[in-house]
N, C-alpha and C positions, 0 to 999 in steps of 0.2 A: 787618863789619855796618854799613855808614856809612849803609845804608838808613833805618837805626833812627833815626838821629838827623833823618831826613825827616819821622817820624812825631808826629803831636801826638794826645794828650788833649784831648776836648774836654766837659768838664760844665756844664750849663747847671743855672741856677736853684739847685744843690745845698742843700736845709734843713741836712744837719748834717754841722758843721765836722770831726765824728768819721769821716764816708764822705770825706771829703777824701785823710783820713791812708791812710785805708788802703788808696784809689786810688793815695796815690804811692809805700806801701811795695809795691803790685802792680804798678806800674810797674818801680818798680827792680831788683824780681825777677827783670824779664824784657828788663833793660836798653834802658828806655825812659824819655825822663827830658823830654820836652817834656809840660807840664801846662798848659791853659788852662783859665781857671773864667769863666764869664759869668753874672756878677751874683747872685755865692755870699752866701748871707743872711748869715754868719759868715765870715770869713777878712780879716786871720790869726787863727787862733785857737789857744789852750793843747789844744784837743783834737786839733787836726788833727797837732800836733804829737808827741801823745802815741801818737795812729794811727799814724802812720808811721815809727814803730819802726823809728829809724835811715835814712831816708830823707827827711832835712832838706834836704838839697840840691833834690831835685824841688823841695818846698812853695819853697824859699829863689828856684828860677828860674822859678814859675809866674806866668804872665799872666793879669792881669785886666784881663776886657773888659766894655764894657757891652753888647753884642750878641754872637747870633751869627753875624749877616754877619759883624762886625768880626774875628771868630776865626778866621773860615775865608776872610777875603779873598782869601788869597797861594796857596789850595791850589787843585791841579789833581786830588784826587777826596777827596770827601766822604762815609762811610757813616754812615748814621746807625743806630746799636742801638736795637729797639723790636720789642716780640712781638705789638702788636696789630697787626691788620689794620686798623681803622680803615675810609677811605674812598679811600685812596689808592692807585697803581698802581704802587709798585713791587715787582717781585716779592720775597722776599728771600733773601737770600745764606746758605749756614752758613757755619759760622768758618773750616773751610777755604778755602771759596773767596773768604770778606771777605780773610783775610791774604795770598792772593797775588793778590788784587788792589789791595791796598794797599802791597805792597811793591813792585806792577811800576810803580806812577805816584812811590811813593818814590824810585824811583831816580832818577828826572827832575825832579823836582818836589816839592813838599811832598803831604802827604796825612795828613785826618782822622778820628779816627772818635767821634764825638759819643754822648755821652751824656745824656737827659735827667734831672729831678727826680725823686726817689727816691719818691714817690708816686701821680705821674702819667704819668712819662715824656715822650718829645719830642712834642708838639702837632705835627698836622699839617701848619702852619705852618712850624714848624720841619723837620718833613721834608719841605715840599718844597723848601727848600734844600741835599738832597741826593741826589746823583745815584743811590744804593744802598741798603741797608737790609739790614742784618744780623739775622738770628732764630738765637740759642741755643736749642738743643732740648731740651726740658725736660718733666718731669711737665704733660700739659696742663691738669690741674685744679688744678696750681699752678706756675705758669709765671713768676712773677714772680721776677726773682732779685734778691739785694742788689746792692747798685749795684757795689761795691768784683767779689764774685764774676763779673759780668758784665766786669769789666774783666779780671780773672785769664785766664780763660777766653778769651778773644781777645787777649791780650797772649802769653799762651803760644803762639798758634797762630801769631804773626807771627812770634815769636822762633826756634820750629821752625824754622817756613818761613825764616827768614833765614840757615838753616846755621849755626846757634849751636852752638859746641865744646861738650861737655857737659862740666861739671866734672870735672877728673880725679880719679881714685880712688885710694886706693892700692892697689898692688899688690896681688891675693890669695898667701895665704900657699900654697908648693908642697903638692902633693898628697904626699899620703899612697902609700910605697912598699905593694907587696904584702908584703917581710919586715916593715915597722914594722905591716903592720895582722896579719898572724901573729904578731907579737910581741905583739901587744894582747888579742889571744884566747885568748893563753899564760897571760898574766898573767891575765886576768879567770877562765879555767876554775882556777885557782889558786887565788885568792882565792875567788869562790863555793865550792870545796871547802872553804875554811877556814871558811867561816860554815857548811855543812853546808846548801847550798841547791839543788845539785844532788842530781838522783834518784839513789839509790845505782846499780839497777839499770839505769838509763838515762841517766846524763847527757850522752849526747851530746843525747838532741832539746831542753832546753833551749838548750845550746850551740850548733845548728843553727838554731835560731831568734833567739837574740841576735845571730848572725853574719851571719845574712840584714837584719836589721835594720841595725845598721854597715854592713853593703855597702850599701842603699840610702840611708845617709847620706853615703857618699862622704869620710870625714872629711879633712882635712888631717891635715900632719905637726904645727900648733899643736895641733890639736883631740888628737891621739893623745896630744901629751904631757900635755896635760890628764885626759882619760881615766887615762890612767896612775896622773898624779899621785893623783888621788881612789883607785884602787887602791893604790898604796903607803899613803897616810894609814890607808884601811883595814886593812890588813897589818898597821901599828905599832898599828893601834888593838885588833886581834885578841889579837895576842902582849903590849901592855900589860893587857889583862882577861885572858888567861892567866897571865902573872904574877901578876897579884892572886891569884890560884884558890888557886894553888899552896900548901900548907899549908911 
C-alpha cells in the first residue's frame, strides 16, 4: 500500500485540539499517517493527545503550516470535503470515486484531501485551490457531519480501495458432524424428559420443533459441546433434587 503514504491530511483553521486527536486516531485506522494542520487555534495540545487514543505518532509527525498553499504546494491533486454548494463549479465527487482518484495521482505524486473548520467548513477561497470536491451523502436536513466522522468515512474508502488485507481472523471452529448433532438431540429429548417437559402423548412435536431450530443455527462442534455441557449440569442438578426427595 505505498500509495498511502502519498496521502496527506489536510485541516485548516481546526477550533478544537479534541477533533485533532481523533482525525489522527481515524487516520491510523485506516493506515494513514501524513497529518497537516494549517493554523490550528490549539496544537499541541493534552486533548488532542487524549483523542487519539494511541495514535501519538500521527499528532508526533504532523505539520504545521501557516497556509494552505503552503500545505498542498508539492501535490499533484487536491480534493477538497465540503457539502455546501455555495457558488462554485465543481461538481462533487462520492467517496468512491474521491479515493480512486486519489490513489491514482498517489501513485505518482503526492495528493490531498483537505478539510475545513468544524463550524464553517472550506471558504470558497479555499476551494478554489482545489481541483475536486468531495460530498459524503448524508441525511440532507442534517448533513453536517463531525469533522473526525468525515475523515473515517473517506479514509476507509481509500484504504478499501488501496487493496488493504483485512485483518486475519481466527480460524472458525469445524462444523458440527450430523452424529454430534444426533447425539445433541439424544441428550436434550433426555433430559427434557427428566424435567417432565415434554408432552406425554406427543413429544415428538416439541422435539420437531427444538431441532428445526438447531438446524437453523448450524452449530459448531464448540457450540455442541457447550449445549451438552449445560445438559449434563442439568442432569446432576436433577438427580441432586432427587436425592434430596428421597426420604
Amino acid at each position: 500500500m505505498t500509495a498511502l503514504s502519498h496521502i496527506r491530511i489536510v485541516l485548516v483553521g481546526t477550533t478544537h485540539p479534541g477533533n485533532i486527536g481523533a482525525v489522527a486516531r481515524a487516520m491510523h485506522n485506516m493506515a494513514l499517517t501524513r497529518l497537516y494542520l494549517v493554523q490550528p487555534k490549539f496544537f499541541p495540545h493534552e486533548d488532542a493527545t487524549a483523542r487519539a487514543a494511541g495514535a501519538d505518532q500521527v499528532l508526533r509527525d504532523a505539520v504545521v503550516c501557516d497556509s494552505l498553499p503552503a500545505a498542498i504546494a508539492d501535490c499533484t491533486l487536491v480534493v477538497g470535503a465540503s457539502a455546501r454548494v455555495r457558488s462554485i463549479e465543481l461538481p462533487p465527487l462520492d467517496p468512491h470515486a474521491c479515493a480512486g482518484q486519489i490513489l491514482a495521482h498517489a501513485g505518482n505524486g503526492e495528493a490531498a484531501l483537505v478539510f475545513g473548520p468544524e463550524h464553517s467548513g472550506l471558504s470558497n477561497a479555499q476551494l478554489d485551490l482545489c481541483q475536486q470536491r468531495v460530498c459524503i451523502p448524508s441525511n440532507p436536513e442534517f448533513a453536517s457531519l463531525n469533522l473526525a466522522a468525515a475523515v473515517q468515512v473517506l479514509a476507509y474508502e481509500i484504504y478499501r480501495q488501496a487493496g488493504a488485507v483485512p485483518v486475519a481472523l481466527e480460524p472458525p471452529n469445524p462444523p458440527a458432524t450430523r452424529d454430534e448433532v444426533e447425539r445433541l438431540f439424544v441428550h436434550l429429548e433426555q433430559t427434557l424428559n427428566a424435567l417432565d417437559f415434554l408432552l406425554p402423548n406427543n413429544p415428538q412435536r416439541s422435539m420437531r420443533r427444538l431441532r428445526a431450530l438447531v438446524n437453523r443455527a448450524a452449530p459448531d462442534q464448540n457450540e455442541i459441546q457447550i449445549l451438552r455441557g449445560i445438559l449434563s449440569a442439568t442432569g446432576r442438578a436433577i438427580a441432586a433434587a432427587d436425592a434430596k426427595s428421597d426420604p
